[in-house]
C-alpha positions, 0 to 999 in steps of 0.5 A: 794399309801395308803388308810384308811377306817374310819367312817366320825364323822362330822354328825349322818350319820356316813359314812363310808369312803375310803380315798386313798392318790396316790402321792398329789391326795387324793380321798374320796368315801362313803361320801354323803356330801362335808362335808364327803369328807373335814373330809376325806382328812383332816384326811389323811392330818392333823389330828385335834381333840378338846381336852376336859379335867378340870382344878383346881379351887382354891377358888371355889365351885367346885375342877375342872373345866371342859375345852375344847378347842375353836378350835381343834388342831393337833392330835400331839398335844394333850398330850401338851395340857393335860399336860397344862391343868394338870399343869394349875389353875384358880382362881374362880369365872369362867363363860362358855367362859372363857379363861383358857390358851390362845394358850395352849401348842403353839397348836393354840387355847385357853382352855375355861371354860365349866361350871362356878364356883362360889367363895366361 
């Protein structure tokens, strides 16, 4: 048997949560939603995160462009992801939405712009 302790981050309530994994049966308390409840068991099953980082922009008004991905991805996947985005450019102009890296780093979500950036 395993439990974790962790406060839920899904909304402002900030439960604070008890998960116990006992074979394949996974028990959540201390949520107060069913949200809390699907945050717990998917920590303890699967970590997921959104990555936020920038972005080089070349021909623009501004040196980076900050990025986020549009889903979040494996927690195992994080460091890829970053080391695309380190290794990754983008021409300006760029606007909010823009596809940055599709798939970036095979993690299952795209990398999208967070602010535009005008050509210069």
């Amino acid at each position: 048997m395993e439990t974790r302790e962790m406060t839920c981050i899904i909304c402002p309530m900030g439960c604070a949560l008890r998960v116990t994994r006992d074979g394949d049966t996974i028990t959540v308390t201390g949520n107060t939603c069913k949200r809390g409840e699907k945050y717990g068991i998917q920590e303890m099953t699967m970590p997921m995160r959104t990555v936020t980082t920038s972005v080089t922009c070349r021909g623009g008004d501004r040196p980076l462009v900050s990025v986020k991905t549009k889903d979040q991805v494996p927690k195992e996947k994080i460091a890829e992801v970053l080391e695309a985005c380190r290794e990754a450019s983008v021409q300006a102009p760029v606007r909010v939405g823009d596809v940055i890296l599709a798939d970036a780093a095979g993690a299952g979500s795209d990398v999208v712009a967070t602010c535009n950036a005008d050509a210069v």
